[in-house]
C-alpha positions in Angstrom: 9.9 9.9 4.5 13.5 12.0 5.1 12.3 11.9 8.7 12.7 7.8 8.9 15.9 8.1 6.9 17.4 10.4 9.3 15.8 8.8 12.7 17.1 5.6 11.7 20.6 7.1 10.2 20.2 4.8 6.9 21.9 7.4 5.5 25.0 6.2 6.4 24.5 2.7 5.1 25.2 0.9 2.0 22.9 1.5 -0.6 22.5 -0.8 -4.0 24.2 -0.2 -7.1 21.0 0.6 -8.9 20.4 4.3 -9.1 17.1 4.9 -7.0 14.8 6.0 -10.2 15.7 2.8 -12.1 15.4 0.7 -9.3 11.8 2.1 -7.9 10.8 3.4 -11.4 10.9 -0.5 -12.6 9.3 -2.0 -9.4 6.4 1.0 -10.1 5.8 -0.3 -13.1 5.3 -3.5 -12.5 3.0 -3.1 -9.5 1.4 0.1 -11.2 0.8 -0.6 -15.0 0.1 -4.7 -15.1 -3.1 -6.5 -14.8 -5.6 -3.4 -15.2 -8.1 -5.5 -16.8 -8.5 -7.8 -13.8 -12.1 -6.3 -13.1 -15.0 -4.4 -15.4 -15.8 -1.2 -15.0 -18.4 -1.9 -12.9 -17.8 1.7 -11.1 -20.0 4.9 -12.2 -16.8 7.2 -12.1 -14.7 4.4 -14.5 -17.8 4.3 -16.7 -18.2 7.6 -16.9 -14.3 8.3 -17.7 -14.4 5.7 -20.5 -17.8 7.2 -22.3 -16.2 10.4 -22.3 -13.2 9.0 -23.9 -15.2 7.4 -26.2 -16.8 10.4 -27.2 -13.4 12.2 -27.2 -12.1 9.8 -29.7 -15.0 9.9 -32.1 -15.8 13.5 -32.1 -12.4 15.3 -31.2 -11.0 17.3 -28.4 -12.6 20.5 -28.7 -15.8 21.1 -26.5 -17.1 19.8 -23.6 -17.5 15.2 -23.8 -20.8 13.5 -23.1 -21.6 10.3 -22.0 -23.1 7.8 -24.1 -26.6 9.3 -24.1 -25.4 12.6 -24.8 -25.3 14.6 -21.6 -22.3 16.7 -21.6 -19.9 16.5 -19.1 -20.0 19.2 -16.7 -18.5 17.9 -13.4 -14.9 17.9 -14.7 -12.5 19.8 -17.0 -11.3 17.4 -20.0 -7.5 16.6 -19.2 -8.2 12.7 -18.2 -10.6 12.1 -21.1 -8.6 13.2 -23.8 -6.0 11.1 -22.5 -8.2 8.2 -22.5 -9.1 8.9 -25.8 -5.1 8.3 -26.5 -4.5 5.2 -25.0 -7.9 4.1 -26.3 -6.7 4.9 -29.8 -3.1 3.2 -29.3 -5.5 -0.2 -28.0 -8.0 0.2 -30.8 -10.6 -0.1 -28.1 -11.7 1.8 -25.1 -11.5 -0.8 -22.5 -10.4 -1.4 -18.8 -7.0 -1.0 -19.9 -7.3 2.1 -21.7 -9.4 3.9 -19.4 -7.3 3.2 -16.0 -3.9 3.9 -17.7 -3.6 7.6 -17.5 -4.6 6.9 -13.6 -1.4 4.4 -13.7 0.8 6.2 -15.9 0.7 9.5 -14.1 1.6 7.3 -10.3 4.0 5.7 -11.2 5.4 9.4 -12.5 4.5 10.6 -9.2 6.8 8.0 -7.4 9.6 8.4 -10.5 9.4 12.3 -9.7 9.5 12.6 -6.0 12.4 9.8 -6.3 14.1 11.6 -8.9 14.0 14.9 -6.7 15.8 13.5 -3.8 18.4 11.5 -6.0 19.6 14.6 -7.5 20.3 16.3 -4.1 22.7 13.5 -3.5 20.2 11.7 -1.2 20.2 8.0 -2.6 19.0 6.5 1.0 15.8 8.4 1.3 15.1 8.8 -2.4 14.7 4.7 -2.3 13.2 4.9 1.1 10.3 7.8 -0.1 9.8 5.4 -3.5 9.4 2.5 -1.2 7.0 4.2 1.3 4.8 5.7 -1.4 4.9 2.9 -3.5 3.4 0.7 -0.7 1.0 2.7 0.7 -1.8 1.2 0.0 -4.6 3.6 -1.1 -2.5 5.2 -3.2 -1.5 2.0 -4.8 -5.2 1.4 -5.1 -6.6 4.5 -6.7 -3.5 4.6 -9.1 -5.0 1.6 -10.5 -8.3 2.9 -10.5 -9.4 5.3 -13.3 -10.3 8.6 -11.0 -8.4 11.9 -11.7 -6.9 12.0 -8.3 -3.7 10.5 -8.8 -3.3 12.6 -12.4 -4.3 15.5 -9.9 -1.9 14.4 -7.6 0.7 14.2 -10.1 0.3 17.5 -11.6 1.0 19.1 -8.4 4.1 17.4 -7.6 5.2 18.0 -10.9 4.5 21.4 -10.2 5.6 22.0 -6.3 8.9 20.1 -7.5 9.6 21.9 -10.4 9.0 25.3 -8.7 11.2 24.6 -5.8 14.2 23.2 -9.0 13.1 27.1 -10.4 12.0 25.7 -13.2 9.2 28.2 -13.8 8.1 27.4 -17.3 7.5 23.1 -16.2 5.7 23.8 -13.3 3.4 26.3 -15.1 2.9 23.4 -17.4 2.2 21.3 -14.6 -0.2 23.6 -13.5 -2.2 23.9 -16.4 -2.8 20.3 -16.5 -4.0 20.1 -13.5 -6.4 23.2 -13.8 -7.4 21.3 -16.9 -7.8 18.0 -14.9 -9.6 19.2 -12.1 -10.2 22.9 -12.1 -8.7 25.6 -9.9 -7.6 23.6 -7.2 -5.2 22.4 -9.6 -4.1 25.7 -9.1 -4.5 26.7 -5.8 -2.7 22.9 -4.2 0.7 24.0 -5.8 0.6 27.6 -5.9 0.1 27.5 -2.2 2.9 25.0 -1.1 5.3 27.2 -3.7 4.1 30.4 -2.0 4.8 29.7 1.5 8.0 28.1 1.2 9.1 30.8 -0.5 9.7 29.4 -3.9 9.0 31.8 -7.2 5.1 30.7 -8.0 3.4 34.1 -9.8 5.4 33.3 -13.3 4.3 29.3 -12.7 0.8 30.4 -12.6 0.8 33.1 -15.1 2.0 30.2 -17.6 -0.7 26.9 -16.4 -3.7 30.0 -16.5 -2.3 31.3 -20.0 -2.6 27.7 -21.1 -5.3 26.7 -19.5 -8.3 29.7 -19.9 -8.8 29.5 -23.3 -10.5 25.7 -23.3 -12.6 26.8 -20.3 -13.6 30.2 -22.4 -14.5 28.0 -25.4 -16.6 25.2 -22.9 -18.9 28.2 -22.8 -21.5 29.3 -20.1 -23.2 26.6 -19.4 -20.1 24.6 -18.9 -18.7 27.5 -16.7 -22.2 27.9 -14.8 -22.2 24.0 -13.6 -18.4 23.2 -13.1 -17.4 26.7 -11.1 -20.5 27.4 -9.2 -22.0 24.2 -8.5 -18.9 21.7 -8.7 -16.5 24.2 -6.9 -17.8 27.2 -5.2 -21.5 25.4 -3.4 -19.4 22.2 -2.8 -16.5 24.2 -0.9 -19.4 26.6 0.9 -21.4 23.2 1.7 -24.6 24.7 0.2 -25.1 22.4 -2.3 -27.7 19.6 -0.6 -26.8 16.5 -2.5 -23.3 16.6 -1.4 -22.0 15.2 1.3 -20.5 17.6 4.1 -17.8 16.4 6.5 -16.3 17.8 9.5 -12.7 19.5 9.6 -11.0 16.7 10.6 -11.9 14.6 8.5 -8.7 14.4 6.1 -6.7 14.2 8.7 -8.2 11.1 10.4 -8.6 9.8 6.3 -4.3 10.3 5.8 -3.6 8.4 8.9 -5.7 5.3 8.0 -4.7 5.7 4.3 -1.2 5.7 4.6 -1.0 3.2 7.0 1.3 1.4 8.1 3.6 4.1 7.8 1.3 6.5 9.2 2.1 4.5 12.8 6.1 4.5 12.6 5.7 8.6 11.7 3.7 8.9 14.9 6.1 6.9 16.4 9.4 8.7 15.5 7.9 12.1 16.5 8.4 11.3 20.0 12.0 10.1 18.9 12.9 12.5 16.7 16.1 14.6 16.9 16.9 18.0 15.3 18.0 18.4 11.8 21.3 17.8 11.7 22.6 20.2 8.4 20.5 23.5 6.8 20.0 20.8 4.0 18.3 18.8 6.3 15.9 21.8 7.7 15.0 22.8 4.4 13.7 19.4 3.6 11.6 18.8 6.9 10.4 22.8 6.6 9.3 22.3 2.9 8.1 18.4 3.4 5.6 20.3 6.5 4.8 23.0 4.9 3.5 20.8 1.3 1.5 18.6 3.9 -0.3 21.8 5.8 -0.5 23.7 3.1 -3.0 20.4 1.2 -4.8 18.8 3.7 -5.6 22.8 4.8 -7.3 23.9 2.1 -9.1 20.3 1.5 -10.6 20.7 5.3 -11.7 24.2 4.7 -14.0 22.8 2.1 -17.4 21.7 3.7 -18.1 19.1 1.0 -15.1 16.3 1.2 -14.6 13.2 -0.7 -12.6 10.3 0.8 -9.8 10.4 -2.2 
């Protein structure tokens, strides 16, 4: 995204009066957070999120959910649920609404934060151009108005790449524990890894999400820990587990380029166009922007068992 600010100089244009994060955090809203009710929750993951937050709501936050018939919830930690069980209680019901609106809540956070990041640096011109080009890609737009735990995954470790890189240690442990406690250690691993090799502070920022995190995942208990780490994580990274299906390396790549689309094209494009960074400001921000984008689809590819979000 700084890339197509700097090819095409916008830089040096006019830019509204509107600071960036109002601007794009009001236009996220309104394509993010309206109309979630427009269709049931006709898909097995949305069902499953709201009858855990059902269960959340009626029997607390402590232990593992189940599903309506009782079968605990083993393939995920319980971040997501027990904040449909919130918006669920603030509606009175658990309905569409309730159940997607973490999944919106936490994109349009996503684009507020990475907006936010660039606007303090001084960088108005790519802070609205990176809103703009994340907003409107368009399966990110799509799953952040779909209750799945990627986007509150994928918000967490912004929060907590961001935060590290600002050396706030303490927030971007925080951030880390929530996404250890929305999707298990790569919650951990994603940030940790992008902090790590562009040098920013990262063992304090783990110390803290781990501290927070471990004690739920003690209390979940064996059976919990049995299904989630060795089935859910280690047999689907390894590609032993046979009901899983296993994808070649470059899959993730191939899966960025079609999802981000069409910006995917005009990045292509400007490669072959590109000049070099102009400032040590600049460098930094193409280095770190790489290195986050390696660093992610990396590790994902290494796993043998992929999913398409």
């Amino acid at each position: 995204m700084i890339l197509f600010a700097r090819q095409a100089r916008l830089r040096h244009l006019p830019v509204p009066r509107v600071t960036p994060v109002f601007g794009i955090g009001v236009l996220a809203a309104v394509v993010l957070l309206f109309h979630l009710n427009d269709r049931d929750l006709w898909a097995s993951h949305e069902a499953r999120a709201a009858q855990n937050g059902r269960y959340v709501l009626e029997h607390g936050p402590f232990g593992v959910s189940r599903l309506a018939d009782g079968t605990p919830e083993f393939q995920k930690p319980p971040l997501y649920y027990w904040l449909v069980a919130v918006a669920s209680w603030i509606r009175g019901d658990v309905d569409a609404v309730a159940t997607r609106l973490p999944a919106a809540i936490t994109g349009w956070l996503t684009v507020v934060m990475v907006t936010g990041f660039l606007q303090r640096r001084d960088r108005p011109t790519a802070a609205w151009l990176a809103g703009v080009v994340l907003l409107s890609t368009h399966h990110f737009l799509n799953i952040s108005r779909t209750a799945r735990i990627d986007v509150p995954l994928c918000c967490a470790t912004t929060g907590a790449i961001l935060a590290g890189w600002d050396g706030r240690r303490i927030v971007s442990g925080l951030w880390i524990a929530a996404g250890l406690l929305l999707k298990g250690p790569i919650g951990l691993v994603l940030p940790a890894g992008v902090l790590a090799m562009t040098g920013a502070p990262w063992l304090c920022s783990v110390a803290v999400g781990v501290s927070l995190a471990l004690p739920w995942f003690i209390a979940a208990g064996p059976d919990f820990a049995r299904t989630f780490f060795w089935y859910h994580n280690f047999q689907r990274a390894a590609g032993t587990a046979t009901d899983l299906a296993r994808h070649p390396i470059w899959f993730y790549p191939v899966r960025l380029a079609t999802g981000t689309a069409p910006w995917s094209i005009l990045a292509c494009t400007l490669l072959f166009v590109r000049r070099p960074p102009a400032t040590a400001i600049e460098w930094q921000f193409e280095r770190r922007a790489i290195v986050w984008l390696g660093v992610v689809v990396g590790i994902l590819s290494v796993s043998q068992c992929k999913r398409a979000d």
